[in-house]
Structures are given as structure tokens and as C-alpha cells.
C-alpha positions in Angstrom: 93.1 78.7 101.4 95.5 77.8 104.4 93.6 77.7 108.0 96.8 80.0 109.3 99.0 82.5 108.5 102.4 81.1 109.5 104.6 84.6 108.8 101.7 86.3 111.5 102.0 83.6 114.7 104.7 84.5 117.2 104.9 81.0 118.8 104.9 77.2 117.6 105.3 73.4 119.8 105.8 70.7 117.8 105.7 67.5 119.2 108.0 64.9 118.0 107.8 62.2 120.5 109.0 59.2 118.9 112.1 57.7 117.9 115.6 58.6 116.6 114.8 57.8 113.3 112.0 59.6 113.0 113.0 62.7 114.6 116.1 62.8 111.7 113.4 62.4 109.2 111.5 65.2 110.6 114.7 67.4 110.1 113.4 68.7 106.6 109.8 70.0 108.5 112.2 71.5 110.7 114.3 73.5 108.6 111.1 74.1 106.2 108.8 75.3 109.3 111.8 78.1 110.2 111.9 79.3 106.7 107.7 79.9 106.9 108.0 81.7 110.3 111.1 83.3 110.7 109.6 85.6 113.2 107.9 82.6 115.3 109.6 81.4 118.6 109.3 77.2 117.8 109.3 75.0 120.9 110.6 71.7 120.1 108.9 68.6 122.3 110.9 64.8 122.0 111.7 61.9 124.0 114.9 62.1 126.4 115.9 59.4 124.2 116.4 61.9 121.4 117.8 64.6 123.1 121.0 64.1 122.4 120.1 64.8 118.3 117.6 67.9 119.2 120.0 69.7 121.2 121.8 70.7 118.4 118.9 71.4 115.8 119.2 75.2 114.3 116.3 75.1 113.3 114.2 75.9 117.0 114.8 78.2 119.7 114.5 75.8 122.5 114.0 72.0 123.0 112.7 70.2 126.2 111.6 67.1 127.2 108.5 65.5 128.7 107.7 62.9 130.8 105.0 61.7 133.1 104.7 62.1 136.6 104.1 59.7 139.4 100.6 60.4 140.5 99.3 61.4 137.2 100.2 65.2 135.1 103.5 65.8 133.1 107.1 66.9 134.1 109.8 68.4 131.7 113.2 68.7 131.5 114.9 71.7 129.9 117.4 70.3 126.8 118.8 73.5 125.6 119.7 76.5 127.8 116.6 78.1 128.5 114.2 75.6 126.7 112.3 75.1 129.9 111.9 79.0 130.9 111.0 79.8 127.2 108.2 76.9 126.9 106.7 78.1 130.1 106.5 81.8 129.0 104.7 80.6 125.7 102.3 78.1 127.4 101.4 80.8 130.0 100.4 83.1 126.7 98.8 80.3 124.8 100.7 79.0 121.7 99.6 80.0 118.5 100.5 76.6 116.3 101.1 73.6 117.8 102.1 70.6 115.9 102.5 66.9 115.1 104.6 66.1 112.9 103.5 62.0 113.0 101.6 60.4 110.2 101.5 57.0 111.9 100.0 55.6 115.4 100.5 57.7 118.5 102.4 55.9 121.0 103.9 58.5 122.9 100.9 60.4 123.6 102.3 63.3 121.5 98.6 64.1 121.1 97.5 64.5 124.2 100.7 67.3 125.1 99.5 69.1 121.6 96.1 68.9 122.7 97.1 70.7 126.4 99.5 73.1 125.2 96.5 75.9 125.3 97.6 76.6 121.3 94.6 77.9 119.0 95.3 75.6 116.7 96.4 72.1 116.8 97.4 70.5 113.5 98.4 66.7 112.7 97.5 63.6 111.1 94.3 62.1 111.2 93.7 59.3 113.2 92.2 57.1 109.8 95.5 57.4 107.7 96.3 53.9 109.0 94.4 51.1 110.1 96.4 50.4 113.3 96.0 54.1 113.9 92.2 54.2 113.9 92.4 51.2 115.9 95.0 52.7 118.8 94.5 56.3 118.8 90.1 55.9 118.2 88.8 59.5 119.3 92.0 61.7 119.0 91.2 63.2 116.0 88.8 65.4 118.1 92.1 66.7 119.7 93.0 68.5 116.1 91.8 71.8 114.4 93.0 70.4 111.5 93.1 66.4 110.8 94.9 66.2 107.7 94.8 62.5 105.6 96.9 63.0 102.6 97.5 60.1 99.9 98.7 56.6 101.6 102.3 55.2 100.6 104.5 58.0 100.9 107.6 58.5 102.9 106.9 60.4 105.8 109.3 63.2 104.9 106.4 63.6 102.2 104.1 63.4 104.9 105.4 65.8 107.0 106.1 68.4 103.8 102.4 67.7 103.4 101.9 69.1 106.7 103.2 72.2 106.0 101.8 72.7 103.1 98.3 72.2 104.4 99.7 75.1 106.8 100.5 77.3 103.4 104.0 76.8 103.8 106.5 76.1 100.9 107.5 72.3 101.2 110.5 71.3 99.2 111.5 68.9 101.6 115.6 68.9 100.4 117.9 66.9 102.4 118.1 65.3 106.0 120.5 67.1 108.5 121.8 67.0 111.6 124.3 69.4 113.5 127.6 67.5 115.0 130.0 69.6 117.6 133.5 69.3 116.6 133.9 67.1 119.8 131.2 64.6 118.4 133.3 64.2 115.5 137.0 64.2 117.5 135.4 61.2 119.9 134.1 59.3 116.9 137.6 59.7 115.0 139.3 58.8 118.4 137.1 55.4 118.4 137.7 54.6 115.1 141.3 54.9 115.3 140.9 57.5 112.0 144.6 59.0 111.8 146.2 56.1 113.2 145.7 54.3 109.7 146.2 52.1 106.9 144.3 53.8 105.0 141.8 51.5 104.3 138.2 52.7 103.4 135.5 52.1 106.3 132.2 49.9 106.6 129.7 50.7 109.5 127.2 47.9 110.3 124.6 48.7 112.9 122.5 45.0 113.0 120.0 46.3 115.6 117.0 47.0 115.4 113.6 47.8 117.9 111.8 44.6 116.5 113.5 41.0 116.3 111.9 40.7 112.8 113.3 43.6 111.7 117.1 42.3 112.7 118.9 40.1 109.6 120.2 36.9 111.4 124.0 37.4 112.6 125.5 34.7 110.3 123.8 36.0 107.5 124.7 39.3 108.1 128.3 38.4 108.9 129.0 36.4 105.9 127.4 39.5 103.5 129.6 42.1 105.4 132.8 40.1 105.3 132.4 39.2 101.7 131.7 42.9 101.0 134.7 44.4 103.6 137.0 41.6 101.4 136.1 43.2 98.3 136.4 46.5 98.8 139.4 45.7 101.4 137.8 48.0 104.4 137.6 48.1 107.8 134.0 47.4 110.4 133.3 49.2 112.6 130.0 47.5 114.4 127.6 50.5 115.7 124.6 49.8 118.5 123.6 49.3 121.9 124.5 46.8 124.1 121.9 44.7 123.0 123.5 44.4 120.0 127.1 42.9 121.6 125.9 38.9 120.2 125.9 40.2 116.4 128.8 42.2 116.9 131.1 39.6 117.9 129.5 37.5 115.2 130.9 40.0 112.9 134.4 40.0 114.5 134.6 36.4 114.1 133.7 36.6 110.5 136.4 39.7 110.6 139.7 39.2 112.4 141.8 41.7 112.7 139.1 43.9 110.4 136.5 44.9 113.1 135.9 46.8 116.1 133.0 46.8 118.3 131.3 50.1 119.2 128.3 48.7 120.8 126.9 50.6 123.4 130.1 52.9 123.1 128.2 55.9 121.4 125.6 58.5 122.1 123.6 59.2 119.0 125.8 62.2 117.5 128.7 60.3 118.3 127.3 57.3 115.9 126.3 59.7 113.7 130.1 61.6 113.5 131.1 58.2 112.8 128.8 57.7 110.1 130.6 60.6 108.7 133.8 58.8 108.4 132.4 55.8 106.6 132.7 54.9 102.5 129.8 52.9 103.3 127.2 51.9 105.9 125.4 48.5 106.2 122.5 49.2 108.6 118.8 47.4 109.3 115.7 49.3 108.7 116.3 51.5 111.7 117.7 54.9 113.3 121.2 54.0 111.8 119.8 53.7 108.3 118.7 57.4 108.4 121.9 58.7 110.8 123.9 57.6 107.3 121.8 59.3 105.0 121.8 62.8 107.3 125.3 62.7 106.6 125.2 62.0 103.3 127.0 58.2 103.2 125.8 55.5 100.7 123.4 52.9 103.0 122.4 49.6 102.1 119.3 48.5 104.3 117.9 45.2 105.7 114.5 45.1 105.4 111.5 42.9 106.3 109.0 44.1 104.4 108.5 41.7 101.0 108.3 43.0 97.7 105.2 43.7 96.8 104.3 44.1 100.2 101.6 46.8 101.5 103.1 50.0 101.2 101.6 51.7 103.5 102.5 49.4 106.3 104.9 50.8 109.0 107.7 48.8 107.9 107.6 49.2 104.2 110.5 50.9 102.3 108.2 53.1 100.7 107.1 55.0 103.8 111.2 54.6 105.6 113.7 54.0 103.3 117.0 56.3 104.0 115.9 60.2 102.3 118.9 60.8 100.3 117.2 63.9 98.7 116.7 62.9 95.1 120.1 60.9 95.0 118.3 57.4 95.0 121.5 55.9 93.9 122.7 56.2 97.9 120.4 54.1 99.2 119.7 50.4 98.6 116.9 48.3 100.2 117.1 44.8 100.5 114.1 43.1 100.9 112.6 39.4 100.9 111.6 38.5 97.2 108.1 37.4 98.4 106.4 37.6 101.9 107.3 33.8 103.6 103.8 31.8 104.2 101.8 32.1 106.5 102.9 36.3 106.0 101.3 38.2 103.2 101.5 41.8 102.5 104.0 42.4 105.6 105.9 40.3 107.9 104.1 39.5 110.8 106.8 36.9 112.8 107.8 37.4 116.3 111.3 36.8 115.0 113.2 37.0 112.1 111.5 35.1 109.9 110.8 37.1 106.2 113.9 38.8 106.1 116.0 35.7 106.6 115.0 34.5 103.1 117.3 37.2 101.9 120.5 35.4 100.3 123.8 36.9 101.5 125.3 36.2 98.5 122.6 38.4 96.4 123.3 41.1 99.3 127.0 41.3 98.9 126.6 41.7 94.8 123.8 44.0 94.8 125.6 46.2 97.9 129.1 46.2 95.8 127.0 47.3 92.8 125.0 50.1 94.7 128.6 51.2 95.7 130.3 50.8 92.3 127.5 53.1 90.8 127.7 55.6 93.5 131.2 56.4 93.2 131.3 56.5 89.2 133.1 53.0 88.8 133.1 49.7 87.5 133.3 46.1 88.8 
């Protein structure tokens, strides 16, 4: 029996304080949540990071943003037109739902806001689903109405469809999305020069990532993209932040007169509207990697975690790996054959250190292979 009756509650927060990444996986809950409640008025809650995706989403009827303020308590800032006006007139009421939409460790204290937003019921994950969880968010579990702990291992668009269905909902997760304005897409074509061209297919590499061991040293990376952009006789395009400037120009050495460098040149729907453009993307296990599978481009992914690894940990593939919605064959990982000693189940390096046992030369065949199979050809 469900613990609420989503086609009766007139208003819904859900919290998605965390990343890029996960906020694109969350897309599916999104869309899924809407269908449950069309009647509801659902207040979206995310990073200022992030904005720049939620502003967009169809799927809510206003998105804002918090943040804390000096001296202790919680400010907000108004995404959409009318986000901040709406969220006040349903925190004054009392929200009927609110949610949080994050299996893993809180570090955002999306719990807490969930826990203040005066809703009857608050609904999320428990706080034993993962070790480091119980460890770093000890005590929030008394936060939650419901505390759910489904089975370990899945992706988290599982996770989240899990969510909902704990809620009564229908939870066919279907595909990632993510709305791009026609002048997202005209600023990426402008940056990539698409128009101007040879017609040659394009490659988009974003090498960055949030952790160092998560990144695929530059030289590696560059010799795998360059033998792959020879093959297939493509352009680069190099997506990131500024941080990511060093790899880039590794890449443009590796690629003369083959390559540009985005870095730090575009906000996230921008770098997803390029996405868009791409035959193929060549990404780490990051945001990027899940920007390419939203808009439906083949994405082969450098990962840390070993096979064989723990797959429950919050780098492993099984949890992360780009949701192409059933089409596996758009999506290849690329992971270290065996954990490098003194790591185990998971990489647990400063720097890179695992995922630099991955041989270019196996990356560039098993990429050209993925991409062979995806567009029906051969060779």
C-alpha cells in the first residue's frame, strides 16, 4: 500500500542539491513525478551551479535556488519567473510531498531543507544504503517519513524510479532529457564553426573531472583521441572548465589543425547543444558523460573504478554509467582490468593512479568498435 496518494497532493519540493550530472540523471523522476501528479504544483530545489539545466526543465512549475546565509538560516534565489513567489506561497501552506531524490551521501544538506520545508511528508533514501552515508549523514534518517533502502548496485535512475514507486507512482524510467533554447543550440553551432565546414564528423572530449583520480592522464588520453579522430577523420572539439585548459592543449598538440578548445567557453546547455552536434563524445566518468547521453550521442567513458570492483561504490559504472534508455550499445565504459595494489574493490589514489593502467591503444579499438556497432557498420 503506498504511504500517499500522489493524484490527491496539491504541492511537491524536491530537493536535488548536487551536481550536474546528477540532476540530468534525475530527469526521468522528473518527468515520471509530473505524470503521477499532474494536478500538483512541484517546486524544484538545486545548486546555483545547476541552474542553468533546471531553468529549462518542463517538467516543474518553478525552480529556485538555495544557499546559506552569513550568520546562520537559508537565502534563495528565484531561477524561473516566479519560482521564488510560488515556493513562498507553498511553504507558507505547508507542502504536501517533499522529496529527495539522492540515494548516496548528503553533502549539500538537501536534507535538512526537506526536513524544514513544513511538508507532511518527507521521503528519501535511508541513511544505511551506503557505508559512507551512515557514516556522514549518522541521525538523518529521523528527518524522513519514509526512509526507503532498496537493493544496492543499481544505477541511480533505478534508484530514483524506486522512489516513486515506493510513492505508488508508475516508474518506467525511459530516457534522459534535457530542454535546449534555440539560442543554446545557435551559440554552440557558432563555436563549433558547424556551417562553415568540411564536413567532417565531430568528436567531443571533456577530460575533466571533480576528482584527480577520476581524470585519464592527458597523454594518454590524447594519443587514444587522436588515433580515434584519424580513423574516423573527425574533428575535436575539447569541452570543460578552465581547469581543464592543460589537457586541452595536450589534445591540440596531439591534433593540429583538428581541434579547438572550448574550455571554460560554455555554460552547461551550451555544452550540452554541442553535444548535440557530435557523431561521438569521449568524456570521463562525469557531468559530460550524461550531457551526451540526454541528447542521445554514442559516449565512451573513462573510468576509475576496476572491474570487478564494488558496485555499489560511488564511482562504479554500475551505479553512473551514461542512461541511454535500454540502447546499451551507446555507451562504453572503460575501466582498469584489475584494481592497481595497494587499491581493491575501488580506487582509492589521490591522483590518477587505477585508471592510468588503461591502454590507449585498447581504448581507441574498443571506442571505434562501440561506434562501428552503433551506426550498423563494419571495420
Amino acid at each position: 500500500m503506498s504511504v500517499c496518494d500522489l493524484a490527491a497532493v496539491r504541492s511537491i519540493l524536491v530537493v536535488k542539491l548536487d551536481e550536474a550530472g546528477d540532476f540530468v540523471m534525475a530527469t526521468p523522476f522528473l518527468r515520471a513525478l509530473r505524470a503521477a501528479a499532474p494536478q500538483a504544483r512541484i517546486l524544484l530545489a538545486v545548486r546555483e551551479a545547476v541552474a542553468d539545466l533546471a531553468l529549462t526543465c518542463r517538467w516543474v512549475d518553478g525552480v529556485v535556488a538555495p544557499r546559506p546565509k552569513e550568520g546562520g538560516g537559508i537565502d534563495f534565489r528565484g531561477i524561473t519567473p516566479g519560482g521564488l513567489k510560488l515556493f513562498a506561497e507553498c511553504y507558507r501552506a505547508g507542502f504536501d510531498l517533499a522529496l529527495v531524490p539522492r540515494y548516496d551521501f548528503d553533502r549539500h544538506d538537501a536534507t535538512t531543507l526537506a526536513a524544514n520545508s513544513r511538508a507532511k511528508l518527507v521521503a528519501g533514501f535511508s541513511e544505511r544504503v551506503t557505508p559512507w552515508k551512515a557514516d556522514g549523514n549518522q541521525g538523518f534518517d529521523r528527518a524522513y517519513g519514509l526512509a526507503l533502502a532498496p537493493p544496492p548496485g543499481r544505477h541511480e535512475v533505478e534508484q530514483n524510479a524506486a522512489l516513486l514507486e515506493a510513492l505508488g507512482a508508475g516508474a518506467d524510467p525511459g530516457p534522459l532529457e534535457l530542454a535546449l533554447m534555440a539560442e543554446d543550440r545557435a551559440e554552440a553551432r557558432g563555436l563549433l564553426g558547424v556551417g562553415a565546414g568540411d564536413g567532417r564528423p565531430l568528436i567531443v572530449v571533456a577530460p575533466g573531472a571533480a576528482s584527480p583520480r577520476r581524470v585519464y592522464p592527458a597523454e594518454r588520453l590524447a594519443a587514444a583521441v587522436s588515433a580515434v579522430a584519424s580513423a574516423l577523420d573527425a574533428r575535436v572539439a575539447v569541452l570543460g572548465t578552465m581547469e581543464e585548459r592543460p589537457a586541452a592543449g595536450a589534445l591540440l598538440a596531439a591534433l593540429p589543425g583538428r581541434a579547438i578548445d572550448l574550455t571554460g567557453a560554455t555554460p552547461l546547455r551550451v555544452a550540452a547543444a554541442a553535444m548535440a552536434e557530435a557523431a561521438l563524445a569521449i568524456t570521463m566518468d562525469s557531468a559530460p558523460a550524461h550531457l551526451a547521453a540526454a541528447a542521445g550521442v554514442p559516449v565512451a567513458v573513462f573510468s576509475c573504478h576496476p572491474i570487478g570492483g564494488d558496485p555499489n561504490h560511488f564511482h562504479a559504472p554500475e551505479r553512473f554509467r551514461p542512461w541511454t534508455g535500454g540502447r546499451e550499445e551507446r555507451a562504453l565504459v572503460l575501466r582498469p582490468e584489475a584494481a592497481v595494489p595497494p587499491c581493491t574493490m575501488s580506487c582509492l589514489a589521490a591522483e590518477a593512479h587505477c585508471i592510468a593502467d588503461i591502454d590507449p591503444a585498447d581504448a581507441t579499438r574498443r571506442i571505434l568498435d562501440m561506434l562501428a556497432a552503433t551506426m550498423g557498420e563494419r571495420g
